[in-house]
C-alpha positions in Angstrom: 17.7 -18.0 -32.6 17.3 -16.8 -28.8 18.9 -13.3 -27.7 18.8 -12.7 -24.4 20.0 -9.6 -22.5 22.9 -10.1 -20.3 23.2 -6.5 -18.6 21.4 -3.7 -17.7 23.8 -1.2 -19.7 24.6 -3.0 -22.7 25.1 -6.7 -24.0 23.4 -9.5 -25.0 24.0 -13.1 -25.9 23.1 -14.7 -28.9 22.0 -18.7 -28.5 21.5 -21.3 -31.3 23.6 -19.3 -34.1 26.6 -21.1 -35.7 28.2 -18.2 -37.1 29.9 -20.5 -39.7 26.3 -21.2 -41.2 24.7 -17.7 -41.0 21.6 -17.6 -42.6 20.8 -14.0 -44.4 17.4 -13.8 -42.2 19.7 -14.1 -39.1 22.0 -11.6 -40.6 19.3 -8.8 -40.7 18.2 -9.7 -37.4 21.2 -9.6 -35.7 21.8 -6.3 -37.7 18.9 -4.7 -35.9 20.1 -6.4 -32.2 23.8 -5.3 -32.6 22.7 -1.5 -32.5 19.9 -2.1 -29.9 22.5 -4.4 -27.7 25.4 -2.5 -28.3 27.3 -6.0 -28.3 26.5 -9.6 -28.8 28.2 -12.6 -27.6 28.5 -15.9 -29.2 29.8 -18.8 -27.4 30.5 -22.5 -28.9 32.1 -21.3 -32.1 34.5 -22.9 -34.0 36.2 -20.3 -36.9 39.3 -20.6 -38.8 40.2 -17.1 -39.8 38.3 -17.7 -43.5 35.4 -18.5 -41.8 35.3 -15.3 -39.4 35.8 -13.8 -41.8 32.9 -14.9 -43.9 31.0 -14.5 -41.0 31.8 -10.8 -40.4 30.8 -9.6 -44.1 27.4 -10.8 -43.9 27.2 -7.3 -41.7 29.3 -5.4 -44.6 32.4 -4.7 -46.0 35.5 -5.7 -44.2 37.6 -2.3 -43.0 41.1 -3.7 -42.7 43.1 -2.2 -40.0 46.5 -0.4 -41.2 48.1 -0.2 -38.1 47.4 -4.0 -36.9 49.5 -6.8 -37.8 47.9 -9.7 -39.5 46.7 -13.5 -38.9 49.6 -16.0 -41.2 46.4 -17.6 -42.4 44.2 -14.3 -43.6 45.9 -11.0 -44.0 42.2 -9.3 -43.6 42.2 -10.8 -40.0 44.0 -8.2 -37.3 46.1 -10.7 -34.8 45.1 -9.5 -31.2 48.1 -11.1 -29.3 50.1 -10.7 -26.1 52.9 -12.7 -25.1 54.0 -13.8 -22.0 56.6 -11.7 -21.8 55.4 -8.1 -23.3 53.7 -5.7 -20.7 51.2 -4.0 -23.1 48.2 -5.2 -24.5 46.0 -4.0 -27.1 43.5 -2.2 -26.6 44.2 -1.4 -22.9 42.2 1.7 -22.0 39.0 3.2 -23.1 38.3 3.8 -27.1 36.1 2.6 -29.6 37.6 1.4 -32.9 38.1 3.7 -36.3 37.0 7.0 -34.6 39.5 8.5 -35.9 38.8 7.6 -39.8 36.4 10.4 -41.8 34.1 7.4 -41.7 34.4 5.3 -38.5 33.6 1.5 -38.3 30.4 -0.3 -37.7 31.4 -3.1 -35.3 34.5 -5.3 -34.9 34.0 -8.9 -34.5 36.7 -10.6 -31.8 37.2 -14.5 -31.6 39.1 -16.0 -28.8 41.4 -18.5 -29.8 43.9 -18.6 -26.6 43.2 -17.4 -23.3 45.0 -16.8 -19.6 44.2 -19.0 -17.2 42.2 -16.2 -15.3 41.5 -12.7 -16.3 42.2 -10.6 -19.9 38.1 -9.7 -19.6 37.1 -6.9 -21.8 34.6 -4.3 -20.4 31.8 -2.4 -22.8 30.2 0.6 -21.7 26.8 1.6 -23.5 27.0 5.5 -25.0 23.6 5.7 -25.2 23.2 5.1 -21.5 26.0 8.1 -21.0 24.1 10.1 -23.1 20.4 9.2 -21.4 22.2 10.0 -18.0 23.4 13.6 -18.9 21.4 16.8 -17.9 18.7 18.0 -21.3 20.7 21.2 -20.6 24.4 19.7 -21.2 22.3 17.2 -23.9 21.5 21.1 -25.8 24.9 21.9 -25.3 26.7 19.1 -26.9 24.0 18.5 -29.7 25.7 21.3 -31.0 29.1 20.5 -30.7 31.6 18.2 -32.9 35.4 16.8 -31.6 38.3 15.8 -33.3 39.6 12.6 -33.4 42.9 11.1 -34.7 45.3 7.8 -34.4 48.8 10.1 -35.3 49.4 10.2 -31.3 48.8 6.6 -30.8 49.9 5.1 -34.0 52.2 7.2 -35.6 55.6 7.7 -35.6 55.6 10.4 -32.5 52.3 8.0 -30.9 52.7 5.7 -27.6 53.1 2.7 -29.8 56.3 3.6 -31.5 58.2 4.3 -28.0 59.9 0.4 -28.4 59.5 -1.6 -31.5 56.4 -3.9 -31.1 55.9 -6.4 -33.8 52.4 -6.0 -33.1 52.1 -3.0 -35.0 53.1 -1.6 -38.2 52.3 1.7 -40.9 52.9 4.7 -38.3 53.2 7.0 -41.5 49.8 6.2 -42.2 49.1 7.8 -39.2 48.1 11.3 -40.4 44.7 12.4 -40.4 42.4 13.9 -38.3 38.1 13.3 -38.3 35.9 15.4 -36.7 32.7 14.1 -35.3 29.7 15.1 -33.7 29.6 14.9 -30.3 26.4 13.1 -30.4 25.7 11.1 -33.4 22.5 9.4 -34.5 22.9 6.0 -35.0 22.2 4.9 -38.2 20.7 1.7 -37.5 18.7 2.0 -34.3 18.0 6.1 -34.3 18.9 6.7 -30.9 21.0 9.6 -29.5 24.6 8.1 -28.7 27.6 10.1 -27.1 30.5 9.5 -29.9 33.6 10.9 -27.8 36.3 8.4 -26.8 39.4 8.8 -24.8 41.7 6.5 -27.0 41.4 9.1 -30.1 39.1 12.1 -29.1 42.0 14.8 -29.3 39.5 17.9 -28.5 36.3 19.6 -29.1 36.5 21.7 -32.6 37.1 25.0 -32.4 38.3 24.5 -28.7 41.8 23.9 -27.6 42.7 21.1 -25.7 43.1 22.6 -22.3 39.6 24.3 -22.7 37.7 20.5 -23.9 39.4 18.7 -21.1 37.2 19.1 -18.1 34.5 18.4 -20.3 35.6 15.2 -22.0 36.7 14.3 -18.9 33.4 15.1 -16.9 31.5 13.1 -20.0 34.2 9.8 -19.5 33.3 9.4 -16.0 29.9 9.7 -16.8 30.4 7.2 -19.8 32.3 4.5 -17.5 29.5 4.7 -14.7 29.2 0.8 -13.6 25.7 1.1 -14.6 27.0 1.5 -18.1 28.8 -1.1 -18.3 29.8 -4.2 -19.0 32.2 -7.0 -18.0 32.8 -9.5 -20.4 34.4 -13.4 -19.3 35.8 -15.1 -22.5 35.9 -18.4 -23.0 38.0 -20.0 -25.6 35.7 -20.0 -28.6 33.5 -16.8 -28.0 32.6 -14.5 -30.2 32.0 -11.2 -29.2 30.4 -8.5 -32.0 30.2 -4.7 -31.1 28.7 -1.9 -32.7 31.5 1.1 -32.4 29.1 3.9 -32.9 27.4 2.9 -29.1 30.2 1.5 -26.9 33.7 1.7 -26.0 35.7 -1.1 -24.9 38.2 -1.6 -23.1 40.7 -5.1 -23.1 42.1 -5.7 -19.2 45.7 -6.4 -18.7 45.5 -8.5 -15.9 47.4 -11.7 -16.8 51.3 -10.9 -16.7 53.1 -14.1 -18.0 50.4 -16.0 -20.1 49.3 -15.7 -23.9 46.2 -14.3 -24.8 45.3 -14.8 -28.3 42.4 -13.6 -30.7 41.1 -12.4 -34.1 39.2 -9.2 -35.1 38.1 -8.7 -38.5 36.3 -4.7 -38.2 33.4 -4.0 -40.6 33.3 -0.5 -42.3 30.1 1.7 -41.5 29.1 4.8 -42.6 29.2 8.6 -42.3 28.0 9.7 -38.9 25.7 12.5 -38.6 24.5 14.3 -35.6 21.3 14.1 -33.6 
């Protein structure tokens, strides 16, 4: 097994590892790479929704999304699907997956299956590069901080997602609870310092309002989506790419009006965050 960095800010790809035969020495390995990397890319695999599955719980339990609708062959598998004719896609802006459960999600393992003829690239940006690039007086500041996080405005019944029915998506009354977070976490696999605000489900700063946390969020997104943070990932039918939540965001570009773009995710579960 050969892992090779493929950007400055985050990434890495992952040669001469059939995912379908995962060996538990390779598991602990790319364990330890997934929270150094941030994400790692597969190419060449071939994975019916069983096997990604089996694949994705040699990292841990499987987290099953509530909100996502499901694969017809594996109902643990979230379909990640846009027709030709819809306008949205999923995940189309900045977030990073589960924030807003008490106890967010490891990584989330994504499989092309069908791409556009060009574009539908998705682009990772590292948090512990935002956090490395803020000022040791704003790092004091924040260390000290947590922010609230929720899926109610995106997935529940009042949320973006419920403004036209959209097959894609189901459960908006599961959509009720809050998390709060530290601002900066220490990951629990690597130790580093990581910035854990998002703008998908980061709500505000606890104990501030929202007007008073915006041009601070805000100040620490630009920061966060720096193009030396990130970066841009080209899929190829039969990729696999595997991020760790707690150190990127992603974000999915809709760039491809009028073609199908198909793929699985199956999300791991992680553990409590704490701060650093």
């Amino acid at each position: 097994m050969d892992i090779q960095p493929i950007h400055a800010g985050c990434g890495a790809e992952v040669i001469g590892v059939d995912l379908e035969h995962l060996s538990s020495a390779q598991a602990e390995e790319l364990i330890r790479a997934h929270a150094d990397y941030g994400v790692l890319v597969f190419r060449n695999q071939s994975l019916t929704p069983d096997a990604q599955l089996a694949a994705a719980e040699a990292f841990g339990p499987i987290n099953v999304n509530r909100f996502f609708a499901r694969v017809p062959e594996n109902e643990r598998v979230a379909l990640v699907l846009k027709e030709p004719d819809q306008e949205t896609n999923v995940g189309g802006g900045w977030h990073t997956d589960h924030s807003y459960d008490e106890v967010p999600a490891m990584g989330s393992m994504l499989y092309a299956v069908e791409l556009p003829p060009i574009g539908g690239d998705t682009i990772f940006a590292s948090m512990y590069a935002a956090y490395d690039a803020l000022s040791d007086g704003l790092k004091e500041t924040l260390e000290g901080l947590s922010a609230v996080h929720s899926s109610r405005h995106v997935f529940g019944r009042a949320g973006v997602r419920q403004a036209k029915p959209d097959p894609r998506y189901h459960s908006p009354d599961l959509a009720t609870q809050d998390a709060v977070h530290p601002v900066i976490i220490r990951h629990p696999v690597s130790g580093r310092p990581a910035l854990y605000v998002n703008p998908g489900f980061t709500l505000h700063l606890d104990g501030w309002t929202e007007q008073e946390s915006r041009p601070l969020l805000d100040y620490l997104y630009q920061v966060a989506t720096r193009p030396e943070h990130t970066y841009r990932h080209r899929w190829e039918p039969g990729t696999v790419a595997f991020w760790d939540n707690r150190c990127t965001w992603h974000y999915a570009l809709n760039d491809y009006q009028g073609h199908r773009r198909l793929m699985h995710r199956v999300t791991i579960d992680g553990v409590a965050l704490e701060a650093a």
